[in-house]
SESEPA-997313 format. One record per residue: residue in one letter; chain; x, y, z of N, C-alpha, C in turn. Coordinates in Angstrom, 3 decimals, decimal comma, m for minus. Example, Ala and Ser with C-alpha at 12.3 -4.5 7.8 and 13.67 -1.06 7.14 Angstrom:
// residues 2
PT  residu  chaine      n.px      n.py      n.pz     ca.px     ca.py     ca.pz      c.px      c.py      c.pz
PT       A       A    13,190    m5,690     7,800    12,300    m4,500     7,800    13,200    m3,300     7,800
PT       S       A    12,850    m2,250     7,080    13,670    m1,060     7,140    12,900     0,030     7,870
This chain:
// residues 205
PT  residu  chaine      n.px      n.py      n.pz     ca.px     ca.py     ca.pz      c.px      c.py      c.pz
PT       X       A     0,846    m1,199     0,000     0,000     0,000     0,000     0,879     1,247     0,000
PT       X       A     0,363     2,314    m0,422     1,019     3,437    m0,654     1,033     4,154     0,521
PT       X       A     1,885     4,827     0,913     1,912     6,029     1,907     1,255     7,017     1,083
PT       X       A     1,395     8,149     2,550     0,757     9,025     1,997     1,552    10,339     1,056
PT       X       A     3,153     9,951     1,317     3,808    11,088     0,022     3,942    10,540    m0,876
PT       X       A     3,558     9,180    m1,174     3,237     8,465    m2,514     2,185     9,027    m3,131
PT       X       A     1,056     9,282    m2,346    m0,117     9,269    m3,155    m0,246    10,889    m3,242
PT       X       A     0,765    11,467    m2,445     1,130    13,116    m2,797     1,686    13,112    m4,058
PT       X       A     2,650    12,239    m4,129     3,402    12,246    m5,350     2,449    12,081    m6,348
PT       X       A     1,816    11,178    m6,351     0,757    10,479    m7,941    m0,126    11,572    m8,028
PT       X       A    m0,360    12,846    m7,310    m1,321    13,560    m7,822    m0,520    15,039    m8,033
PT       X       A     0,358    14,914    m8,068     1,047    16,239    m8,736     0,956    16,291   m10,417
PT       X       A     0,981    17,463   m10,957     1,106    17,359   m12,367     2,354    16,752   m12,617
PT       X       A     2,419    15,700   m14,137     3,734    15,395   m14,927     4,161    16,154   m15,623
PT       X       A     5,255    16,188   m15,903     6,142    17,246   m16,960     7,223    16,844   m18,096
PT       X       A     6,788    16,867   m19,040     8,282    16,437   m20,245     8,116    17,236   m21,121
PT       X       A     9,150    17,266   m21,768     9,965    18,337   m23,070     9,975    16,922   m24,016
PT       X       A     9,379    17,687   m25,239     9,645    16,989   m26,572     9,692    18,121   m27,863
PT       X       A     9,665    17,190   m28,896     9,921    18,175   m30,142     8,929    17,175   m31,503
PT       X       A     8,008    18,277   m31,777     6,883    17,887   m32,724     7,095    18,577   m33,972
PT       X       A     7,340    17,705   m34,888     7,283    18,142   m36,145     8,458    19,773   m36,526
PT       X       A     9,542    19,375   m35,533    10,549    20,593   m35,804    10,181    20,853   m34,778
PT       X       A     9,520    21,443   m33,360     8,731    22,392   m32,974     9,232    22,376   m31,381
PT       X       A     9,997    22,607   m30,661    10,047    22,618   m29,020     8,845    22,456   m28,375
PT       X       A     8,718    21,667   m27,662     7,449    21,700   m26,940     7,665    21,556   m25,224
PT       X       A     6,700    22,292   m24,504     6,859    21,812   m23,099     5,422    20,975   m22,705
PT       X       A     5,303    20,327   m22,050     3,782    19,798   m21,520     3,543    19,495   m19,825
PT       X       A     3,077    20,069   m19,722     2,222    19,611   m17,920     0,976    19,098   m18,142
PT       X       A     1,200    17,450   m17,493    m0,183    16,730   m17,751    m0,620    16,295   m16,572
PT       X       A    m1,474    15,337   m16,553    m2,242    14,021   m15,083    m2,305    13,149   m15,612
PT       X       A    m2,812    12,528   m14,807    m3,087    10,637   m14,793    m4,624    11,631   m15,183
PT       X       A    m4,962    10,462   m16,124    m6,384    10,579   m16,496    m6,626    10,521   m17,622
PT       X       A    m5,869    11,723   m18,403    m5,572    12,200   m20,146    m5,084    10,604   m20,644
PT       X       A    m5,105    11,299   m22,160    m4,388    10,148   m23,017    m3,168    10,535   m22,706
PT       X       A    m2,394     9,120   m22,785    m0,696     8,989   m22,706    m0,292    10,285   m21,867
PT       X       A     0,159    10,328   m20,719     0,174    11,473   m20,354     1,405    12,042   m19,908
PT       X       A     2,173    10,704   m20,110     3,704    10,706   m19,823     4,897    11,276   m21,022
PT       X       A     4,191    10,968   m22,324     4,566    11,079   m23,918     4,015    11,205   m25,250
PT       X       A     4,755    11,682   m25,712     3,276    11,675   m27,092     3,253    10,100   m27,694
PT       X       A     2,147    10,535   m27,675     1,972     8,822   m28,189     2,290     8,782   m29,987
PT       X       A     2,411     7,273   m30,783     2,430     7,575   m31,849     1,913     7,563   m32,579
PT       X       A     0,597     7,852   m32,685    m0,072     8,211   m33,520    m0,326     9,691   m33,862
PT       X       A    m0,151    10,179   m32,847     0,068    12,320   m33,026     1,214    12,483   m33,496
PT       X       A     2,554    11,217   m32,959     3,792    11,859   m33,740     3,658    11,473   m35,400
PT       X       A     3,007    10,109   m35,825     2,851    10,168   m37,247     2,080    10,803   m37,864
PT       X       A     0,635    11,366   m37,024     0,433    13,110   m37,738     0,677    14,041   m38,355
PT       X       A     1,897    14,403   m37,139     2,508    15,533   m37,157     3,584    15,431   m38,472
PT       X       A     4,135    14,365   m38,248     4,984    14,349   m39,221     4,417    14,571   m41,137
PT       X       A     3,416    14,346   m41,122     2,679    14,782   m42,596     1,641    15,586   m42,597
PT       X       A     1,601    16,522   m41,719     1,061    18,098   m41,940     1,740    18,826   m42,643
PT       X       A     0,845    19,651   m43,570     1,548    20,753   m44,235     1,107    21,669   m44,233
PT       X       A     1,720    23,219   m43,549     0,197    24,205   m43,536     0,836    25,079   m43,986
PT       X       A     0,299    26,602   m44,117     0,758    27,886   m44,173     1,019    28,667   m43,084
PT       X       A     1,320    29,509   m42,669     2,000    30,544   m41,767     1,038    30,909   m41,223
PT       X       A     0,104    31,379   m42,166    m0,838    32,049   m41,852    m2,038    30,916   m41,446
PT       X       A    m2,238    29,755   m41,446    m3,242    29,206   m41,473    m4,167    29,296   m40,283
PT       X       A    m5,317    29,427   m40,261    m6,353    28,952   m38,811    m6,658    27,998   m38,722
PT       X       A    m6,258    27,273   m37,244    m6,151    25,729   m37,057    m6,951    25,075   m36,191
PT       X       A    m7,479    23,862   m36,362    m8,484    23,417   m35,124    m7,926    22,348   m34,693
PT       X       A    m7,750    21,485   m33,398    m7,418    20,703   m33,427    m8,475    20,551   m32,610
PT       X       A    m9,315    19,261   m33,333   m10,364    18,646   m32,505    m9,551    17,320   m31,701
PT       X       A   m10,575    17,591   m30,291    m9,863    16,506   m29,324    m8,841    16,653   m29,032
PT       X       A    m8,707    17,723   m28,390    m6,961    18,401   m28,238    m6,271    17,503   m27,016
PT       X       A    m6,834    17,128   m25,876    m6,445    16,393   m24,830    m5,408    17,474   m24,301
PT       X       A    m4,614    17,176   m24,236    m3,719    18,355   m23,058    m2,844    19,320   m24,237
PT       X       A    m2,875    18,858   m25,240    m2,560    20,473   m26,637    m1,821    20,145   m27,400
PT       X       A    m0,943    18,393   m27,670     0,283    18,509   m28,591    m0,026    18,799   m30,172
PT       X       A    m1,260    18,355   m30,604    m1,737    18,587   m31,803    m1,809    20,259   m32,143
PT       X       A    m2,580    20,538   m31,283    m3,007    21,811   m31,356    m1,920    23,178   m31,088
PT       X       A    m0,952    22,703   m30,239     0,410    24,138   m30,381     0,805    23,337   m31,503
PT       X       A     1,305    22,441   m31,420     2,532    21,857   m32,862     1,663    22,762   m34,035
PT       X       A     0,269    22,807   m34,358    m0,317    23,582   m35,291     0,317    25,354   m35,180
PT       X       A     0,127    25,389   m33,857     0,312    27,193   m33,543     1,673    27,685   m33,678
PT       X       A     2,667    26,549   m33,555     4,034    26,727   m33,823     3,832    27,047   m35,276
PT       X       A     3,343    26,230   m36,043     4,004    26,039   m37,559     3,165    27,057   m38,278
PT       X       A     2,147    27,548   m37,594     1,591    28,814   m38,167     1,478    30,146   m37,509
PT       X       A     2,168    30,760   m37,223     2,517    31,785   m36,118     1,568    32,817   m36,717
PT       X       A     1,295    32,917   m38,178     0,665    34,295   m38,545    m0,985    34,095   m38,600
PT       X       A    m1,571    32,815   m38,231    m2,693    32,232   m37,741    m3,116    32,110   m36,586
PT       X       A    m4,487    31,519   m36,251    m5,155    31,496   m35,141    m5,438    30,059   m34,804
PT       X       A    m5,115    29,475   m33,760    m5,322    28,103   m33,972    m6,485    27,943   m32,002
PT       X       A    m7,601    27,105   m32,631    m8,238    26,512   m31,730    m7,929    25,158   m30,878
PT       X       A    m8,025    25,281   m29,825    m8,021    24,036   m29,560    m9,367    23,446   m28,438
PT       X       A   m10,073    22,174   m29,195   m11,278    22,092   m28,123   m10,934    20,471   m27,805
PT       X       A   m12,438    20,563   m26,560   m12,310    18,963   m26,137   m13,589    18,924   m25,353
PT       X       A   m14,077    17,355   m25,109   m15,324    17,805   m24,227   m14,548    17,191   m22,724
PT       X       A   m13,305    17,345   m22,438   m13,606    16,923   m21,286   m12,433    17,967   m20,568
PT       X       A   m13,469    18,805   m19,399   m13,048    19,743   m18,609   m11,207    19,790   m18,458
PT       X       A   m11,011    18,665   m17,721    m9,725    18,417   m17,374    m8,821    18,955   m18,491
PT       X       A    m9,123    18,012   m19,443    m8,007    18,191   m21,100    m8,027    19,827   m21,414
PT       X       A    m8,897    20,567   m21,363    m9,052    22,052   m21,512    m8,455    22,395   m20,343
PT       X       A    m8,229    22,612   m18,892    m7,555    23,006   m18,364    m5,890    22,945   m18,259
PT       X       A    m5,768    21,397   m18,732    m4,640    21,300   m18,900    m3,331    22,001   m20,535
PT       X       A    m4,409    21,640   m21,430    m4,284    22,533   m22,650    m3,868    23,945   m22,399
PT       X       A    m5,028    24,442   m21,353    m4,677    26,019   m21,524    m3,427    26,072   m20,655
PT       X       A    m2,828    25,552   m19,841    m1,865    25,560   m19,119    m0,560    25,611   m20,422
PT       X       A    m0,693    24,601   m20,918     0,209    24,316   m21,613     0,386    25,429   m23,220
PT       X       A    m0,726    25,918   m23,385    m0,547    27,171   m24,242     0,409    28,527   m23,694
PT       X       A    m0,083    28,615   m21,950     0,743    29,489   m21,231     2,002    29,223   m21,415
PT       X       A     2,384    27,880   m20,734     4,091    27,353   m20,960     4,216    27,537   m22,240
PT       X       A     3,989    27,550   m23,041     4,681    27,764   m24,324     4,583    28,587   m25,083
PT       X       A     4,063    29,930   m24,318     3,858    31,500   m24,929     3,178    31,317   m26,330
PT       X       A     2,133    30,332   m26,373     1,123    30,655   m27,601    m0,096    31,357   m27,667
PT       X       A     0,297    32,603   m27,549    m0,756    33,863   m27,412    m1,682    33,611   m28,833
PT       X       A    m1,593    33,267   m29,720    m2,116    33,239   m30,745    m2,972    31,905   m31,213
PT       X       A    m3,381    31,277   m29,866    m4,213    30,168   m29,578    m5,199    30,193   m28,273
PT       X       A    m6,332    29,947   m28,674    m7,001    29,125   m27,768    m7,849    28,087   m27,520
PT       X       A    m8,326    27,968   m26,202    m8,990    26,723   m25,737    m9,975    26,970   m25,399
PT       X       A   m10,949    25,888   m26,132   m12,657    26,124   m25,707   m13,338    24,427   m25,151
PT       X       A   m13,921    24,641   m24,355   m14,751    23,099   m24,159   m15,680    22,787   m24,989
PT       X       A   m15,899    22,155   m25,800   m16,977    21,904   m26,785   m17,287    19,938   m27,113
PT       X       A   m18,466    20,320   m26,531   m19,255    18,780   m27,441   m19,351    18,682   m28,466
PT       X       A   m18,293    17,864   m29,594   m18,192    17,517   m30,596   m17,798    18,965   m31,196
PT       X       A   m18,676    19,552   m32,477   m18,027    20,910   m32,754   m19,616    21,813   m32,453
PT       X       A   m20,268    21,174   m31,410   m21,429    22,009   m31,167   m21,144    23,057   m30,595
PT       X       A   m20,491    23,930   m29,741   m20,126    24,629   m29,217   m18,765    26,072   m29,806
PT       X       A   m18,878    25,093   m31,117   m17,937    26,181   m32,126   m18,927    26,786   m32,722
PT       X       A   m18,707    28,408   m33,075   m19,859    29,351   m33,854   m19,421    28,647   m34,787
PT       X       A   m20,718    28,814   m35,014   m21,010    27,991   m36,613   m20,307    28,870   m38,171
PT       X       A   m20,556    29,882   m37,678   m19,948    30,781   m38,751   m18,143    30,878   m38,963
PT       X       A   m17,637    30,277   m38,098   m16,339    30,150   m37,830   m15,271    29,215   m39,180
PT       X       A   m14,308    29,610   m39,525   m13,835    27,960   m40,921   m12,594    28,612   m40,565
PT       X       A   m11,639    27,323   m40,974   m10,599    27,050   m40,963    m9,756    26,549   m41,950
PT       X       A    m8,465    26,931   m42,292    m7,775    26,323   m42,857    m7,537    24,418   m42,830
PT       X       A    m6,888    24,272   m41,546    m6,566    22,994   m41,205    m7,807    22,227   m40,133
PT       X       A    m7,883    21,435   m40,339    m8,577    20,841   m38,933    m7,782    19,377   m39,425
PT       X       A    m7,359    19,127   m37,599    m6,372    18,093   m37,601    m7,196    17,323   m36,245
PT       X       A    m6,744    15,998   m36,109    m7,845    15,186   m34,930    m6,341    14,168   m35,046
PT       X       A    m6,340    13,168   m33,730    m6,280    11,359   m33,623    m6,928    11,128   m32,791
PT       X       A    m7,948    10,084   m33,685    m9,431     9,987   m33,409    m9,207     8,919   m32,489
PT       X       A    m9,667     8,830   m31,471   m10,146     7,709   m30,765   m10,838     6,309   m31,103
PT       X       A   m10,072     5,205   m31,089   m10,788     3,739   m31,694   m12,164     4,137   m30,965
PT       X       A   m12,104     4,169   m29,997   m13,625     3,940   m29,413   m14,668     4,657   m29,602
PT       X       A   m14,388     5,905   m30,329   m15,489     7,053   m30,567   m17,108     6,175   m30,977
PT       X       A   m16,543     5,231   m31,998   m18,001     5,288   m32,999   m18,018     5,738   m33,805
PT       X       A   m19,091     4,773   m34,960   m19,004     5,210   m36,554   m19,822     6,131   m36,062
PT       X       A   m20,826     6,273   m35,602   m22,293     7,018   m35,979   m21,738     8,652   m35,652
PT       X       A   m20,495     9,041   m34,249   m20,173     9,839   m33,971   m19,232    10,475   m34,509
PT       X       A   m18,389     9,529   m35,092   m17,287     9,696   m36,237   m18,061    10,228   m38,270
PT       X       A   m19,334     9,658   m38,380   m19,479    10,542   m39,157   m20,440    11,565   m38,863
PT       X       A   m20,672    11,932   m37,806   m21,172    13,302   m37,294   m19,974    14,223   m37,580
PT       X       A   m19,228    14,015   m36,619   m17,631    14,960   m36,717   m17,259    14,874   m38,319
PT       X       A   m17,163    13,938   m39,299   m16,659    14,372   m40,449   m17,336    15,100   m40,921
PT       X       A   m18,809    15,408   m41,002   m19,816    16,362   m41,383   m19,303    17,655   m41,154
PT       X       A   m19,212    17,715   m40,180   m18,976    19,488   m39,053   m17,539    19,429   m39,679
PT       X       A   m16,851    18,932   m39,374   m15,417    19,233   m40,171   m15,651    19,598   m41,349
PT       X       A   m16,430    19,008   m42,417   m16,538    19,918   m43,668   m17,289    21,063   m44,132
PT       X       A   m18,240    20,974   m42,544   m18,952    22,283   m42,974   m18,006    23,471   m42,313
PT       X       A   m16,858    23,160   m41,224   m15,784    24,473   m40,743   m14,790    24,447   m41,970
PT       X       A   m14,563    23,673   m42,316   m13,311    24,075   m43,729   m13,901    25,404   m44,473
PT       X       A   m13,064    25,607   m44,793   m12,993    27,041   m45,855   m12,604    26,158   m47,218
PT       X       A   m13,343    26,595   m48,467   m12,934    25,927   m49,735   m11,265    25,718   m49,658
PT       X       A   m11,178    24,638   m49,889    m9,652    24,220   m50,364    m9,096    23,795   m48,980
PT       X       A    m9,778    23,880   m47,473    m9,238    23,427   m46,420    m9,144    21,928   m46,609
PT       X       A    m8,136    21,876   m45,378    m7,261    19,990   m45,164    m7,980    19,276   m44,092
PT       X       A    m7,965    18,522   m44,046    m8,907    18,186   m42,533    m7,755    16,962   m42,765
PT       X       A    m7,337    16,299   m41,662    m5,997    15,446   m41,350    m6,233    15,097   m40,079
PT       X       A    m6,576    13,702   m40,564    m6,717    12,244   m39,331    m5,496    11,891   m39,218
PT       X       A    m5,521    10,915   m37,765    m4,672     9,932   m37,668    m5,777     8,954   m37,171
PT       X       A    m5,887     7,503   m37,264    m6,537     6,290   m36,633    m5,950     5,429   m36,592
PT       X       A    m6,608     4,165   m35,721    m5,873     3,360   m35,827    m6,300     2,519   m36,958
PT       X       A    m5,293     1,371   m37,520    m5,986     0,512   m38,951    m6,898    m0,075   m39,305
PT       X       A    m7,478    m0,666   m37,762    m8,501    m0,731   m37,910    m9,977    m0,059   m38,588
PT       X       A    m9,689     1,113   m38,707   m10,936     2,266   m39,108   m10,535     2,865   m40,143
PT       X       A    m9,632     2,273   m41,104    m8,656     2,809   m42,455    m9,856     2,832   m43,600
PT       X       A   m10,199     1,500   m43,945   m11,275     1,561   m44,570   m12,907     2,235   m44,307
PT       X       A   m13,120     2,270   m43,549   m14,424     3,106   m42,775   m13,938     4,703   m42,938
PT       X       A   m12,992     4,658   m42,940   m12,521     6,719   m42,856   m12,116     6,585   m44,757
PT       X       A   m11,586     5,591   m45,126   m11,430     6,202   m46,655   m13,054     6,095   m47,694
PT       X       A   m14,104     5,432   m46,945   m15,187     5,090   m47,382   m15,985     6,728   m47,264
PT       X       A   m16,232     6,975   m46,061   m16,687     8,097   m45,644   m16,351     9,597   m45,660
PT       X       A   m14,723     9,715   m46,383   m13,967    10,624   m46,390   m14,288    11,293   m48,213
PT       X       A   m14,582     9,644   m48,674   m14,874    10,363   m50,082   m16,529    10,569   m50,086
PT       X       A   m17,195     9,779   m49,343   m18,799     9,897   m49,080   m18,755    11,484   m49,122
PT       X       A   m18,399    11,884   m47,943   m18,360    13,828   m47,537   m17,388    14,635   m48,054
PT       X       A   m16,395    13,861   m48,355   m15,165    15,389   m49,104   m14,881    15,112   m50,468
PT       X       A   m15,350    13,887   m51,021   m15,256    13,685   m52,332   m14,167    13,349   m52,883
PT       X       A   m12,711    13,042   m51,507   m11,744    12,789   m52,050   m11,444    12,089   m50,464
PT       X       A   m10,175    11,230   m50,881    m9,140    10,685   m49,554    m7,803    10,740   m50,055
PT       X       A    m6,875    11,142   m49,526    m5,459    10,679   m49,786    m5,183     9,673   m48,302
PT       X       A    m4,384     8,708   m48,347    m3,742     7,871   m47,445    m2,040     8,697   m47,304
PT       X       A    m2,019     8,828   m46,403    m0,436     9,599   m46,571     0,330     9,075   m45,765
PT       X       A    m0,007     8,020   m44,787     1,110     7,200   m44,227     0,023     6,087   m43,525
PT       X       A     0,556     5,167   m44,058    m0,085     3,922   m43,194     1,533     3,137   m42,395
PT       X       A     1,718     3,133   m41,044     2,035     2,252   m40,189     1,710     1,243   m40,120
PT       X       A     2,707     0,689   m38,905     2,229    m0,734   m38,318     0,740    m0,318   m37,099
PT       X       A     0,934     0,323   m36,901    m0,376     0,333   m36,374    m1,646     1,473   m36,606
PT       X       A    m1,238     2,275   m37,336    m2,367     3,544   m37,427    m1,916     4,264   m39,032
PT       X       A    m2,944     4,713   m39,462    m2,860     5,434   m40,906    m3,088     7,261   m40,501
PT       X       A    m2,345     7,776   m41,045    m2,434     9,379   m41,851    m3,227     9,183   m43,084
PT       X       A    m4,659    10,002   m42,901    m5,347    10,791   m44,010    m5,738    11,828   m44,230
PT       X       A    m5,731    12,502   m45,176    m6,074    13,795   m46,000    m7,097    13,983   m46,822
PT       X       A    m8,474    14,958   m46,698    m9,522    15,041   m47,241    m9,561    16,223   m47,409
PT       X       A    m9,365    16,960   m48,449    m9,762    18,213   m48,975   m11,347    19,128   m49,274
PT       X       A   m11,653    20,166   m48,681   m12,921    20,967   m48,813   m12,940    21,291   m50,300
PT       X       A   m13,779    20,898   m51,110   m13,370    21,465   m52,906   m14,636    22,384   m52,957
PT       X       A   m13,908    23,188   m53,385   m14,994    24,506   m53,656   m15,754    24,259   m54,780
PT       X       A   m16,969    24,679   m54,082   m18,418    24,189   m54,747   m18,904    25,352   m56,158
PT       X       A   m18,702    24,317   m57,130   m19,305    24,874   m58,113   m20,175    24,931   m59,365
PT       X       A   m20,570    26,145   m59,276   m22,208    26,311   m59,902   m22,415    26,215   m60,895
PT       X       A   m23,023    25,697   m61,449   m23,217    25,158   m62,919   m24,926    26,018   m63,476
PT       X       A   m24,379    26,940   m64,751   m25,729    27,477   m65,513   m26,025    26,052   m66,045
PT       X       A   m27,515    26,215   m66,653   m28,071    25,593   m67,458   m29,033    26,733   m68,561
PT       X       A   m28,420    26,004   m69,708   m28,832    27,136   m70,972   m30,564    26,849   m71,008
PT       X       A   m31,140    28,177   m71,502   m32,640    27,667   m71,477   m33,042    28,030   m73,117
């Protein structure tokens, strides 16, 4: 059994330094979050095949404690990058971790699914690693709302695990009309679905 500066110890925040996609990072996490000790790898094979602009506005849905979501704010400094989640904790800890890492040019909102984002709001990038356990039915809710926040020509960029490779390239062209596969692993795939700007067709009378 534990004493009691053990169980002082297990409830202090954790702390590690890493580097995302080029990018210095600091993080203060808990027991609770995903992986909370390291980035796990499926955000690092993410990260590694993002491509944005400077300027881009970024969402990272399901931010959990923020590595998706600064690694975005790093690589676009002349942008605005969001980061949401529905669970209290992950937003507190996020915004912590925006502080440590002087990303004034980001923030953190609590939101159920993207109900809680103004609707009028679009983005360049929206980046996620989706949770095996989410659900199809909830998983193509979120691909919906992801294509209705893109701005024509926006990226929207999964990571999953392989299991859900085929179900996300099925549904990715269902709603975006396109999929790229941009890295499949031993255990999880990178995909890319583009917003294509919608266009209007006369008909001669």
């Amino acid at each position: 059994m534990l004493n009691v500066e053990q169980l002082a110890a297990l409830r202090q925040p954790l702390q590690f330094a890493t580097t995302l996609a080029g990018q210095p990072l600091h993080f203060t996490t808990t027991w609770g979050l995903f992986s909370p000790r390291e980035i796990d790898g499926g955000t690092r094979l993410l990260l590694e095949h993002i491509s944005i602009a400077a300027t881009a506005d970024c969402l990272d849905f399901g931010c959990g404690y923020g590595a998706i979501g600064m690694t975005l704010a790093r690589l676009a400094p002349r942008g605005r990058t969001l980061l949401i989640d529905k669970d209290f904790v992950a937003i507190e800890y996020a915004q912590r971790n925006l502080v440590l890492n002087q990303l004034t040019h980001a923030e953190v909102q609590l939101s159920n699914g993207f109900n809680h984002i103004d609707r009028e709001r679009r983005f360049d990038v929206i980046a996620s690693n989706i949770p095996a356990q989410v659900g199809k039915e909830l998983l193509t809710l979120l691909l919906h709302d992801a294509h209705h926040h893109l701005r024509d020509g926006g990226q929207l960029y999964l990571v999953t695990v392989n299991g859900l490779r085929q179900f996300m390239q099925r549904n990715l062209n269902d709603v975006f009309g396109n999929y790229t596969k941009l890295k499949q692993g031993s255990h999880y795939t990178v995909a890319r679905a583009q917003k294509l700007p919608f266009i209007r067709t006369s008909s001669l009378t």
